[in-house]
C-alpha positions as a Markdown table, in Angstrom:
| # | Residue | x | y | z |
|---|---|---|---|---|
| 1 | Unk | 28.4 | -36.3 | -0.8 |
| 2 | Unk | 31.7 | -34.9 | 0.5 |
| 3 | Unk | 31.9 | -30.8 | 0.3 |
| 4 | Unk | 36.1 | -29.9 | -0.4 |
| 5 | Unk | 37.6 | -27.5 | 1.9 |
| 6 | Unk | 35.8 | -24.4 | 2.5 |
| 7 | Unk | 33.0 | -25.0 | 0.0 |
| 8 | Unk | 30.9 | -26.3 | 3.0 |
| 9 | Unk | 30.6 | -23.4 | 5.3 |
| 10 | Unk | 30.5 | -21.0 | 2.7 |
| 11 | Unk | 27.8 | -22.3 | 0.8 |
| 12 | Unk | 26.0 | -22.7 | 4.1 |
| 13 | Unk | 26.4 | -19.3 | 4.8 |
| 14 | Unk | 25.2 | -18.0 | 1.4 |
| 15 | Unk | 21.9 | -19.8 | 1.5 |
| 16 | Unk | 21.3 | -18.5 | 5.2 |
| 17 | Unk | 22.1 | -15.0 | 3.8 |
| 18 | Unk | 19.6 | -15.2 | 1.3 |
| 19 | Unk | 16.8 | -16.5 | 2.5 |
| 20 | Unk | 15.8 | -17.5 | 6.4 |
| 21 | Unk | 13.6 | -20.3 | 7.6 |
| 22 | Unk | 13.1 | -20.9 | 10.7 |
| 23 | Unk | 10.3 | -22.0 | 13.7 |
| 24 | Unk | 10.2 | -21.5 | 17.6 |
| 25 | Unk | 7.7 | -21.7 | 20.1 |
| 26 | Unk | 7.7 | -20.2 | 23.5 |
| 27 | Unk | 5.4 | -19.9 | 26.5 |
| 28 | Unk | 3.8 | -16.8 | 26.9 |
| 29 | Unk | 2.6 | -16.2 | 30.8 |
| 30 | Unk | -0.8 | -14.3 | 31.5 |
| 31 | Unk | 0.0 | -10.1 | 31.3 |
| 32 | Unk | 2.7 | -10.3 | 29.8 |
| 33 | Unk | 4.6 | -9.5 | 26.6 |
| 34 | Unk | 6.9 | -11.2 | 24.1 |
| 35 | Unk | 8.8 | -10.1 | 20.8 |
| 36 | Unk | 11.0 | -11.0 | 18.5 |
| 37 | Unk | 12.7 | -8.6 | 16.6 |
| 38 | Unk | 15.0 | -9.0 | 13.2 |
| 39 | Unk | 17.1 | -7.3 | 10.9 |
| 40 | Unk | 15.8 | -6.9 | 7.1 |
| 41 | Unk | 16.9 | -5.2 | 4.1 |
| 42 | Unk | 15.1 | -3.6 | 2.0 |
| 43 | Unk | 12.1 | -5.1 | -0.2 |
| 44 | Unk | 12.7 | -8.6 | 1.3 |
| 45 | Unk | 9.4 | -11.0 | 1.3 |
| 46 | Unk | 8.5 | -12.2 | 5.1 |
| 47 | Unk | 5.8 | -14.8 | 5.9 |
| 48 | Unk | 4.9 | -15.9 | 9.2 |
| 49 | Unk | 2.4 | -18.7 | 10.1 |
| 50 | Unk | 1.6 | -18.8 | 14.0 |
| 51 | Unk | -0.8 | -20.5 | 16.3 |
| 52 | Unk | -1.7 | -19.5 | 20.3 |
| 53 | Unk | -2.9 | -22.4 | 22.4 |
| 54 | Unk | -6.5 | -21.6 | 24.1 |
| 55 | Unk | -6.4 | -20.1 | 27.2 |
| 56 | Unk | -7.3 | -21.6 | 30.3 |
| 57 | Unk | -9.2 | -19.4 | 31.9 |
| 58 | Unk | -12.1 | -16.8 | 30.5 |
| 59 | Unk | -11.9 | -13.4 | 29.4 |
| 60 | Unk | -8.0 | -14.0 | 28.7 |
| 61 | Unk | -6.8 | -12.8 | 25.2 |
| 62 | Unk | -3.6 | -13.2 | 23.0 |
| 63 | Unk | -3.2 | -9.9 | 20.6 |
| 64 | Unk | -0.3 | -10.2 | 17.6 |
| 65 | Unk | 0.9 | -6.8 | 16.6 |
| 66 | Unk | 3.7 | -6.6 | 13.9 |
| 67 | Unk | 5.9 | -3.5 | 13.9 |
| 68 | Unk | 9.0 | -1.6 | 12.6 |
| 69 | Unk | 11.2 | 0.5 | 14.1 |
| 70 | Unk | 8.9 | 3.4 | 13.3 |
| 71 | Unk | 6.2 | 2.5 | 15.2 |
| 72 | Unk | 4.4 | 1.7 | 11.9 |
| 73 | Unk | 1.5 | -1.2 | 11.6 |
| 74 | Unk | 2.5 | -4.0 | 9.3 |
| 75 | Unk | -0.4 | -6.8 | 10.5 |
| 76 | Unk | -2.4 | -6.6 | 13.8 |
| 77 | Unk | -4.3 | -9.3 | 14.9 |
| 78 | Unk | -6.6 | -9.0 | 18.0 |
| 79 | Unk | -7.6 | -12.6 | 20.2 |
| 80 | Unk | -5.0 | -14.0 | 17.7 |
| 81 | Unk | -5.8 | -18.1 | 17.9 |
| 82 | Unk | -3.9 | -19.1 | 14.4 |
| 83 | Unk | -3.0 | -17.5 | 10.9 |
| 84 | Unk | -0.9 | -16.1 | 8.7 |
| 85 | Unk | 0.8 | -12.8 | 7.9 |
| 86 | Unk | 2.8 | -11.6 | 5.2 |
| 87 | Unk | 4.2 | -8.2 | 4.5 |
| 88 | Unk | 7.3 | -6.8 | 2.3 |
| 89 | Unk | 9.7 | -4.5 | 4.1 |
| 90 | Unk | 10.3 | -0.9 | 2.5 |
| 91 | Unk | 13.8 | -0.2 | 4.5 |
| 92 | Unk | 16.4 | -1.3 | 5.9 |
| 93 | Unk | 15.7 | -1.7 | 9.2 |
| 94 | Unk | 14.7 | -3.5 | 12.9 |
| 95 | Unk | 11.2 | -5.4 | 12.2 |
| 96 | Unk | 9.2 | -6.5 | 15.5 |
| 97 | Unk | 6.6 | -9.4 | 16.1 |
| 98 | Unk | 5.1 | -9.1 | 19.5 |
| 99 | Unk | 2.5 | -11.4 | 21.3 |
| 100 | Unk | 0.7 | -9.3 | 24.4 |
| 101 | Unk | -1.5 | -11.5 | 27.1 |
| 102 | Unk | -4.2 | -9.0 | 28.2 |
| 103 | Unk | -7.2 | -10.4 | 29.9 |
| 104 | Unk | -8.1 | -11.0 | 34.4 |
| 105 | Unk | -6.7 | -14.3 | 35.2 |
| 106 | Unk | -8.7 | -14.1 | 39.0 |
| 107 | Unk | -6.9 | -14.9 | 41.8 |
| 108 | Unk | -5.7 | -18.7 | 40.5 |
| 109 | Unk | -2.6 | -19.2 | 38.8 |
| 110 | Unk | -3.4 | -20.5 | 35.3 |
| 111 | Unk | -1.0 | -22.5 | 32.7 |
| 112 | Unk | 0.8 | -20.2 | 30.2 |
| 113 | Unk | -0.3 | -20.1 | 26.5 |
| 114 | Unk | 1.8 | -21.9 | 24.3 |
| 115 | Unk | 3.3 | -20.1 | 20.7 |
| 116 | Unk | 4.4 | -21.5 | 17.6 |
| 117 | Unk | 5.9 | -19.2 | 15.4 |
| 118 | Unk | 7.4 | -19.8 | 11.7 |
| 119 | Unk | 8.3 | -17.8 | 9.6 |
| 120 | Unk | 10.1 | -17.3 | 6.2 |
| 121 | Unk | 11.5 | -14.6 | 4.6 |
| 122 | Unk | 13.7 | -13.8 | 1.4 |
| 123 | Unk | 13.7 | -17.0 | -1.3 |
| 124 | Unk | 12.0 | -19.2 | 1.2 |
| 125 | Unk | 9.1 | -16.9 | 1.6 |
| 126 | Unk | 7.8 | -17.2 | -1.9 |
| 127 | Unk | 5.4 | -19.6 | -3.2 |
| 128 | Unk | 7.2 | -21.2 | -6.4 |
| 129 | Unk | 4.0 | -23.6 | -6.8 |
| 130 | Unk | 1.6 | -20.4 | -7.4 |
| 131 | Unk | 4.7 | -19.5 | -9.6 |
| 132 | Unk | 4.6 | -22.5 | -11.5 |
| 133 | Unk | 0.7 | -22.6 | -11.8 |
| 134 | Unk | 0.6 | -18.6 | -12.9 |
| 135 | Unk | 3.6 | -19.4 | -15.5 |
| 136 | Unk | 3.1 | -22.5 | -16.4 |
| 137 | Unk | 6.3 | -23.7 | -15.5 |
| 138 | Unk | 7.8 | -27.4 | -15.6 |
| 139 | Unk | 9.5 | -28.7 | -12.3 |
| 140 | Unk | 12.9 | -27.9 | -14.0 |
| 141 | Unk | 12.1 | -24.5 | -14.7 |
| 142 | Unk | 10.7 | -24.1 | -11.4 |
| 143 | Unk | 14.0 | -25.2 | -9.9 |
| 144 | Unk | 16.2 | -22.9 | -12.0 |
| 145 | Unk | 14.1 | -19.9 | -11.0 |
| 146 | Unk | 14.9 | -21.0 | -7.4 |
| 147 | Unk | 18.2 | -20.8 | -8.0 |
| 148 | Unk | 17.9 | -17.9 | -10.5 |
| 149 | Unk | 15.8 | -16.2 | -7.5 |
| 150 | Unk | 18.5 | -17.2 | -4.7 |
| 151 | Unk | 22.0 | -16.1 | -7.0 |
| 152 | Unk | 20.2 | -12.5 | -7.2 |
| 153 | Unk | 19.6 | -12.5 | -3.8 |
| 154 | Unk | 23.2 | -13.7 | -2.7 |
| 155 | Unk | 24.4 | -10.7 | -5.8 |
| 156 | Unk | 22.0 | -8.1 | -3.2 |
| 157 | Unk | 23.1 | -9.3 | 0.0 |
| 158 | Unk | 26.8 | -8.8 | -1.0 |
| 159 | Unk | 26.7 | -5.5 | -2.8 |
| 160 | Unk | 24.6 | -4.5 | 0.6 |
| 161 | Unk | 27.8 | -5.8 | 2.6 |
| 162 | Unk | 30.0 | -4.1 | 0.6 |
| 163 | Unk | 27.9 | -0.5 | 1.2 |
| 164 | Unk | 28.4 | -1.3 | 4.7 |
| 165 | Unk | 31.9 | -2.1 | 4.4 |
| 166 | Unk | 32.1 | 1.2 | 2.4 |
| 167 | Unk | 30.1 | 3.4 | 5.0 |
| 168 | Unk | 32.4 | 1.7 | 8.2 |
| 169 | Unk | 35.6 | 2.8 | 6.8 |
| 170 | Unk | 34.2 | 6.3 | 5.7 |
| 171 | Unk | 33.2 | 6.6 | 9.4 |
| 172 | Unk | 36.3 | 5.3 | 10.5 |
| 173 | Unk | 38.8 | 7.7 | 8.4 |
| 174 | Unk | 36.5 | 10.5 | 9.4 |
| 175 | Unk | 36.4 | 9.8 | 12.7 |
| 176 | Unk | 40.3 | 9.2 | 12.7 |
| 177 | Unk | 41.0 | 12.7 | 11.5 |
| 178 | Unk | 38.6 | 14.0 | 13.7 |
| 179 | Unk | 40.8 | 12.8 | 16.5 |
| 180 | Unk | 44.3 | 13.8 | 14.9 |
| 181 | Unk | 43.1 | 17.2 | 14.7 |
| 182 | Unk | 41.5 | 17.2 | 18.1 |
| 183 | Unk | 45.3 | 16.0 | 19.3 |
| 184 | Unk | 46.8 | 18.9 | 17.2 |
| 185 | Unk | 44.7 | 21.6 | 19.1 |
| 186 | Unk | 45.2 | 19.9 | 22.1 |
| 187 | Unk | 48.5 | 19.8 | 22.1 |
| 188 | Unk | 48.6 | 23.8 | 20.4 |
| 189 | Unk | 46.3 | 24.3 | 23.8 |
| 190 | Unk | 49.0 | 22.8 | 26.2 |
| 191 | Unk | 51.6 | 25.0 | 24.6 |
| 192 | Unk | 49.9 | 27.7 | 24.9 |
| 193 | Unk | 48.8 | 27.5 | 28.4 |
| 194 | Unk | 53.0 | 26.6 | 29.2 |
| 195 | Unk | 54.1 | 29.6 | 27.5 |
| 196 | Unk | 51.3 | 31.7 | 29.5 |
| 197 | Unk | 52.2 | 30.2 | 32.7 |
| 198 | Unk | 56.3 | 31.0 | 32.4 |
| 199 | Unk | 55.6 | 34.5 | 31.6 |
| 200 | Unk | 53.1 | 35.2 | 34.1 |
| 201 | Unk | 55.5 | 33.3 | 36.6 |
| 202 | Unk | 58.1 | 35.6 | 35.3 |
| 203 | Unk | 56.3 | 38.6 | 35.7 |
| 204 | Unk | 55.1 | 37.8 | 39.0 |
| 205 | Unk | 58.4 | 36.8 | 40.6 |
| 206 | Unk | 59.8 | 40.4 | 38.9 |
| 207 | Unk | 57.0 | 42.2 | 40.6 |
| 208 | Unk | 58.1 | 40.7 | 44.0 |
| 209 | Unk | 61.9 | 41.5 | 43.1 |
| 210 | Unk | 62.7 | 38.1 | 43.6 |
| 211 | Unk | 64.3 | 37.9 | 40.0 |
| 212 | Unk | 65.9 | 40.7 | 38.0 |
């Protein structure tokens, strides 16, 4: 089906603002530490679903430690092999997810661990067929709450945008009169120090009767 004009992109970028999706997998060396880090609103729904390849050596451990910018526990997982997490966020702010190697390798250089990550937050993180079953919903109805679900979240995600907006241009006007009052006392400054200089000059060049 052909999308008109701008309809395209702009749908694409609504369903990406309200919900995310999304897997990677990385290699994760021995003693070492990886994290991923994202930017949530408030009361958003995040899921994640990982698994850590066994280690090739003994006494070498993968721990999974999820964070916010607080410091603050949200799921800790020690010799984390696979699982899932889930956790709601209660700000607005920079959420972490941090896999940590700990463990002797010896003296041999051993193949690095290999993470899968996946996770989900927003619309895609909820479980519509737990819905359904709890509500007794048909697969129409389940469908319009989807959509019901992802037109509120689009609603949140701009009125958030338009706070920001809001809060950028309040910074921005106060920090433009900051500096046009800053120029004004500058510039009161200069004067002042001119009008100094000319009549300490002046009464400098009278004491040494070179000017009457």
């Amino acid at each position: 089906m052909r999308v008109p004009g701008l309809l395209g992109p702009l749908a694409l970028v609504l369903v990406l603002g309200a919900g995310g999706c999304y897997g990677l997998s990385f290699h994760l060396p021995p003693q070492t530490r990886k994290c991923l880090k994202e930017e949530l609103h408030r009361d958003v729904m995040v899921t994640g679903e990982y698994e850590v390849s066994e280690a090739a050596a003994p006494g070498v451990r993968t721990d999974l430690r999820v964070t916010d910018s607080s410091g603050h526990t949200l799921y800790s997982k020690d010799d984390a092999k696979k699982g899932k997490f889930a956790f709601t966020t209660d700000n607005y702010e920079i959420y972490e997810i941090c896999f940590e190697s700990h463990g002797q390798p010896g003296n041999f250089r051993i193949p690095d661990q290999l993470v899968s990550l996946n996770i989900k937050h927003g619309v895609e993180a909820r479980n519509y067929d737990d819905i359904a079953k709890a509500e007794k919903l048909k697969p129409l109805e389940v469908d319009l709450r989807r959509l019901e679900d992802l037109s509120e979240s689009i609603v949140k995600d701009f009125a958030f945008m338009k706070q920001r907006e809001e809060e950028m241009r309040d910074t921005n006007e106060s920090t433009s009169a900051r500096v046009f009052f800053f120029s004004i006392f500058s510039m009161l400054c200069l004067v002042g120090l001119a009008t100094w200089q000319v009549f300490y000059l002046r009464r400098f060049f009278k004491a040494k009767k070179l000017i009457e």
